[in-house]
Structure formats: structure tokens, C-alpha cells
C-alpha positions as CSV (number, residue, x, y, z in Angstrom):
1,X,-88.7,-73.6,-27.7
2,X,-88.8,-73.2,-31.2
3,X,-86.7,-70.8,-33.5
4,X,-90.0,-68.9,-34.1
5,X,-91.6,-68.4,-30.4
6,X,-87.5,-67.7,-29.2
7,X,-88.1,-64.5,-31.8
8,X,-91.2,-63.7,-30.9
9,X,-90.1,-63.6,-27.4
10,X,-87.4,-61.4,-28.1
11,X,-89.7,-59.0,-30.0
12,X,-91.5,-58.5,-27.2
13,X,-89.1,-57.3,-24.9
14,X,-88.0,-54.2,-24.4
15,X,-83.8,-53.6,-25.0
16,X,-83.9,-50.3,-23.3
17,X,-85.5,-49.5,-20.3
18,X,-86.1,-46.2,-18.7
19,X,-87.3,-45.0,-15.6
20,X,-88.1,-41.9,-13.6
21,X,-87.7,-43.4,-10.1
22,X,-90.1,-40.9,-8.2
23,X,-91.7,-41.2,-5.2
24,X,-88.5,-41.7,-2.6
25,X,-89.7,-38.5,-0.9
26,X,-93.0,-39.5,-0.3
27,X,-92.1,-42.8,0.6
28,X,-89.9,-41.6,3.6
29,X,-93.2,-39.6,4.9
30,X,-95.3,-42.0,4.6
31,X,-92.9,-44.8,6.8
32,X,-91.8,-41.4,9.1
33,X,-88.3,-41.4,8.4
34,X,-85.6,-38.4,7.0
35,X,-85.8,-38.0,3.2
36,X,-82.3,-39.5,3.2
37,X,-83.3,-42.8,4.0
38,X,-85.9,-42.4,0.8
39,X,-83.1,-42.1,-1.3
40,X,-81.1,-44.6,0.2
41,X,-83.9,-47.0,-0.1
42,X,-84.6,-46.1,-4.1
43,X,-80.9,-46.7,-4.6
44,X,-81.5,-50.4,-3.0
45,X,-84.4,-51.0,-5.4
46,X,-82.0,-49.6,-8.3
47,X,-79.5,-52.1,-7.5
48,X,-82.1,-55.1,-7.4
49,X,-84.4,-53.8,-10.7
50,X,-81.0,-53.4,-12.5
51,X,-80.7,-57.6,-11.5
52,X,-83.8,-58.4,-12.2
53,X,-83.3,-56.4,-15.8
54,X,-80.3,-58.3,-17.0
55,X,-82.1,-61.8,-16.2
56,X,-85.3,-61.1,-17.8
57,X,-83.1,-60.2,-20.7
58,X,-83.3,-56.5,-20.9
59,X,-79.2,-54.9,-22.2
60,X,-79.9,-51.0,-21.0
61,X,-81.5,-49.6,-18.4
62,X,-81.6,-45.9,-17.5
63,X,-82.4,-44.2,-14.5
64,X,-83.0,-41.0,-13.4
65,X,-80.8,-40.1,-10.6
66,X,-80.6,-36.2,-9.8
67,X,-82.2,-33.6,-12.3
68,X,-80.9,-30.4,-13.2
69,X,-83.5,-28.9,-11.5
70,X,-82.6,-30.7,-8.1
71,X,-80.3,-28.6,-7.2
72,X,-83.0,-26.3,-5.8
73,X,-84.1,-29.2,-3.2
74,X,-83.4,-28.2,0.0
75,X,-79.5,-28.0,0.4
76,X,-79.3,-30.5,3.6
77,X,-81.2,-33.1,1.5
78,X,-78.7,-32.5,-2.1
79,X,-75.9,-32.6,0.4
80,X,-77.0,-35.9,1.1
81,X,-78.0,-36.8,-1.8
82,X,-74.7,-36.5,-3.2
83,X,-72.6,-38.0,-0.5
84,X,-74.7,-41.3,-0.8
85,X,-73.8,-41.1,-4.6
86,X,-70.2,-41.0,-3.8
87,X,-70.5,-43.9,-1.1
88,X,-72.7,-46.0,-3.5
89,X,-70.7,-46.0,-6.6
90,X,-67.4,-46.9,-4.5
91,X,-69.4,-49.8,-2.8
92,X,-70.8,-51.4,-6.3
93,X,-68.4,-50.6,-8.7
94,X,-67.0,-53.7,-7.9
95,X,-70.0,-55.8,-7.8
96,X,-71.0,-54.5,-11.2
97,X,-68.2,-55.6,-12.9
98,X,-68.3,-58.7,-11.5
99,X,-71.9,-58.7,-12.6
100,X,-71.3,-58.3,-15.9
101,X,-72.7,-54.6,-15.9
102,X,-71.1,-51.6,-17.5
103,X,-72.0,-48.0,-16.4
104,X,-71.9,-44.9,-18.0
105,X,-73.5,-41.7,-16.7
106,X,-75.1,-39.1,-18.6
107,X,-75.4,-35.7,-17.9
108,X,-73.6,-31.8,-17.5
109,X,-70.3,-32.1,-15.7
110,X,-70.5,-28.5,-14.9
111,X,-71.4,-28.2,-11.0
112,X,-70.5,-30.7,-9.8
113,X,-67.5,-31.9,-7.3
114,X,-64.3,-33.0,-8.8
115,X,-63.9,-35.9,-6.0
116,X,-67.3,-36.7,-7.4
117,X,-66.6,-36.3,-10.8
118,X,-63.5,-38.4,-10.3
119,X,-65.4,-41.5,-8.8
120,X,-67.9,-41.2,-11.9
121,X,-65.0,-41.3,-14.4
122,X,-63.2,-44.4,-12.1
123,X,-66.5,-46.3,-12.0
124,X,-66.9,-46.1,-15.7
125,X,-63.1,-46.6,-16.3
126,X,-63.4,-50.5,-14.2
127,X,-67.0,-51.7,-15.5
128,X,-66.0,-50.6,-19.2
129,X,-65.5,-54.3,-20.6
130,X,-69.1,-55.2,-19.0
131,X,-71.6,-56.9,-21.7
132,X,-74.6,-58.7,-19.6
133,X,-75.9,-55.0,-19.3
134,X,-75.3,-51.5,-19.3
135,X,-76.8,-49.0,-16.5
136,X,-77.1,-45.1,-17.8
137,X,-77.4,-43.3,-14.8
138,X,-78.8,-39.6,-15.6
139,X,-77.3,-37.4,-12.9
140,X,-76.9,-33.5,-13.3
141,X,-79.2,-34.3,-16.1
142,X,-81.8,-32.5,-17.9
143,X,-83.4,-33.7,-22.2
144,X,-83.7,-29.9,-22.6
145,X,-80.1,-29.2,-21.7
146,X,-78.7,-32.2,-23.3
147,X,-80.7,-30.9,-26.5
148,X,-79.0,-27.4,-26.0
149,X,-76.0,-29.0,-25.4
150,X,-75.7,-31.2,-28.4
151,X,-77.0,-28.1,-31.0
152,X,-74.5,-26.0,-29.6
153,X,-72.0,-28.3,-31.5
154,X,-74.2,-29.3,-34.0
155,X,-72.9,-28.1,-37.8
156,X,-75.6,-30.2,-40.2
157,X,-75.8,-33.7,-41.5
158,X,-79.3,-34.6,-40.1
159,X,-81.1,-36.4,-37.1
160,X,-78.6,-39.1,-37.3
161,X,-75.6,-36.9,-37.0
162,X,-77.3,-34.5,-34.4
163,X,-78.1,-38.0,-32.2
164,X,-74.0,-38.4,-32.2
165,X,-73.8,-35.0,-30.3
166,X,-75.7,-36.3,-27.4
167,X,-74.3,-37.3,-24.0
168,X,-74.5,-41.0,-24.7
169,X,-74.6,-41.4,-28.6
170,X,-74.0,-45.2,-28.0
171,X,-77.2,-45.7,-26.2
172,X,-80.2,-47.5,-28.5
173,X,-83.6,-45.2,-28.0
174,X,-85.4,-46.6,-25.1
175,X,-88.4,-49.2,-26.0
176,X,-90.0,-49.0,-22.9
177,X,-90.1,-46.0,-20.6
178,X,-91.1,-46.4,-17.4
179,X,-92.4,-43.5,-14.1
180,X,-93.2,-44.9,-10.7
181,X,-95.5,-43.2,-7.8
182,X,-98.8,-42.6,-10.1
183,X,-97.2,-39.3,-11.6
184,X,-98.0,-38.9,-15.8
185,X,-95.7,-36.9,-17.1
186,X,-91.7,-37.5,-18.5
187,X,-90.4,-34.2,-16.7
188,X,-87.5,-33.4,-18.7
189,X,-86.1,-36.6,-19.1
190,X,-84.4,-38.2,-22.6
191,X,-87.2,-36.0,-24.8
192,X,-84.7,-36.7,-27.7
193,X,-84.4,-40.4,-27.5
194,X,-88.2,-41.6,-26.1
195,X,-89.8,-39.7,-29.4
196,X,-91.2,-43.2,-29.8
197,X,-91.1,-45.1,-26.6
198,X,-93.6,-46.9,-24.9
199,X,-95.0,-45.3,-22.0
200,X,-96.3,-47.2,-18.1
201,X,-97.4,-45.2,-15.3
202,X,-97.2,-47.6,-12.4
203,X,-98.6,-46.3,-8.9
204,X,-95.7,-47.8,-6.8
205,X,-93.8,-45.4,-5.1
206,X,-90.2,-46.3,-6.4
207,X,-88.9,-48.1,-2.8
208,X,-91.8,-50.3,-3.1
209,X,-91.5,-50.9,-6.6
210,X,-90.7,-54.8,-6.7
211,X,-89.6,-57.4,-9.6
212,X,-93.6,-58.0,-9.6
213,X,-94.5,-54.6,-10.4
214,X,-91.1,-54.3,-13.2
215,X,-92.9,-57.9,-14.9
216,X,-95.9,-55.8,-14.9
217,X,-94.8,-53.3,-17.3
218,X,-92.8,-55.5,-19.2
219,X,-96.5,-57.2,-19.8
220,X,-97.7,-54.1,-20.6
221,X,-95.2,-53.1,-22.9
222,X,-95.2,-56.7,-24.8
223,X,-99.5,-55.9,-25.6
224,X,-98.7,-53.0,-27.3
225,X,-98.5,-52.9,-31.1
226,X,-95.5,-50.7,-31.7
227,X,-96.1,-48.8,-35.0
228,X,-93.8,-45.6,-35.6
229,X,-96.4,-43.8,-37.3
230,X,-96.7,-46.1,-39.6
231,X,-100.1,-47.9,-40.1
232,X,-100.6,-52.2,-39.6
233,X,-102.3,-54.1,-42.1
């Protein structure tokens, strides 16, 4: 491959990618099973998109795990919801460092359980050195309350200064983001940082939402002509 197609290549894909992973619930009605094994089954198809990520070459992906607005879900399913948090991240810490993969979560601490909040801070304590790709995971997370959050501290300097007062000011804006299950809309998720992201609605519910259906959006993504308000010759 020449020098020139190896950059073109590289221009055309994304080095952020987000997604709304929607559609668990649905998903568990439609095979007949609790909502719990939904989200069980999402979290499998986070695990293997977050694979299939760092080989195609993509460094950060984000995904939306629990909204601030979940905690009015039923209180059965965010008990759940929770306690398969807390089994998953002490099962694959370990397989994400080895993996190369370093995870940082984003979102109000506030709420939520200490034992919890202690297994967040240990997971991104053992995958810190990690540099094939990092995984945001937006949990307790909200773009209006991260926005209130961040102006709350903010004391001038401009948009670059604001972006440091948000919950991950290392993270680059996403390129590309993504929502599964047919839905088109962002529901309150990174409105700061996807000001000028790429948006693909795929129809996948997000358990059935394979490696063929993640090329597709790359695809889609690498035919648009990206142009920040500016205008192309």
C-alpha cells in the first residue's frame, strides 16, 4: 500500500466512535425472555464491537450504558441492571488489560453505590497503561447534566477551557456517532462533544447488531464529506 492510499485510509476512519446501544428491551420481548437477559446480551455485543473496534483501527469507543433518566425504569430491572455492571466489570477488567484496552467511565458519581463506585475506580486504576483502545463507558450519565456540571466550575477562557471541565476532557470529539434499533434521535447523550459528528441510524436492535452491521456504518461514515461548516471547492 502506498504512503498515499495508507492516509487516505486513515482519513476515512473514524477515531472516535459512539453509540447509543438501544433496543435490549425490545430485543428480550421479541425472543420472550426477562429484560435482564437483554441487557446481559447488549453487554456481550459491547464486549465483541469493542474487538472488532480496535482491529479495524478505531482508538475510542463510547457507549451508552445507564442514563440519568434510567433510574426511573422499573426498580427490579435497575437493580439488575446494576448488579450485572458490578459482575461484568470484575470479569473483564482483566481481559481488557490484557487486551490492550483502557477504560474510563463518564458520568455523576452522585447516586450511585460505593461498592460500585469502588469497582469503577479499580477497573480504571488496572487498565490505565492500556493504548490499543480506550472504552468510555457513559453510566449515571446525562450531556445536559455534564453541561451543568462543567459551567458550574466554569470561570472564562473560552470553548477550549470550558471542554477541560467536562467529565472526560481527554476524550477527542467523536467522528462517528452511532444509535441502534431504528430510533433517530441522540437522547441526551455527549451534545457537547458530537456538535460535529457524523450521524447512522442503523435498524439493528443492539443484541443483534453484528461486526457486519458496525462495517456498515463505518462505510457510511467514510462517503460522507466531512465539512465543519466550512464550504469544499
Amino acid at each position: 500500500m502506498t504512503e498515499t492510499v495508507e492516509r487516505a485510509a486513515e482519513a476515512a476512519r473514524p477515531r472516535h466512535v459512539a453509540i447509543i446501544t438501544d433496543g435490549n428491551g425490545r430485543w428480550a420481548q421479541r425472543e420472550g425472555v426477562p429484560v435482564t437477559e437483554g441487557h446481559r446480551a447488549g453487554a456481550d455485543v459491547v464486549r465483541q464491537r469493542l474487538r472488532d473496534a480496535a482491529e479495524l483501527g478505531v482508538r475510542e469507543l463510547t457507549v451508552f450504558s445507564f442514563s440519568t433518566e434510567n433510574w426511573s425504569r422499573p426498580a427490579a430491572e435497575v437493580r439488575g441492571l446494576m448488579a450485572m455492571f458490578a459482575e461484568r466489570i470484575e470479569r473483564e477488567t482483566p481481559e481488557l488489560k490484557d487486551e490492550g484496552a483502557r477504560m474510563r467511565f463518564i458520568g455523576r458519581r452522585e447516586g450511585v453505590d460505593q461498592a460500585l463506585l469502588d469497582r469503577m475506580d479499580w477497573a480504571e486504576q488496572e487498565t490505565a497503561g492500556g493504548e490499543t483502545i480506550t472504552l468510555f463507558v457513559a453510566f449515571n450519565y446525562g450531556g445536559r447534566a455534564e453541561i451543568l456540571d462543567a459551567a458550574a466550575r466554569y470561570e472564562g477562557g473560552g470553548e477550549e477551557a470550558f471542554a477541560q471541565l467536562l467529565y472526560a476532557p481527554d476524550m477527542h470529539e467523536p467522528d462517528l456517532l452511532i444509535r441502534t434499533s431504528g430510533e433517530q434521535r441522540i437522547s441526551n447523550y455527549l451534545l457537547w462533544q458530537c456538535a460535529y459528528s457524523e450521524l447512522v441510524f442503523a435498524p439493528e436492535l443492539w443484541p443483534d447488531f453484528d461486526r457486519a452491521a458496525f462495517e456498515r456504518c463505518l462505510d457510511e461514515y467514510a462517503s460522507r464529506q466531512r465539512r465543519f461548516g466550512g464550504r469544499t471547492a
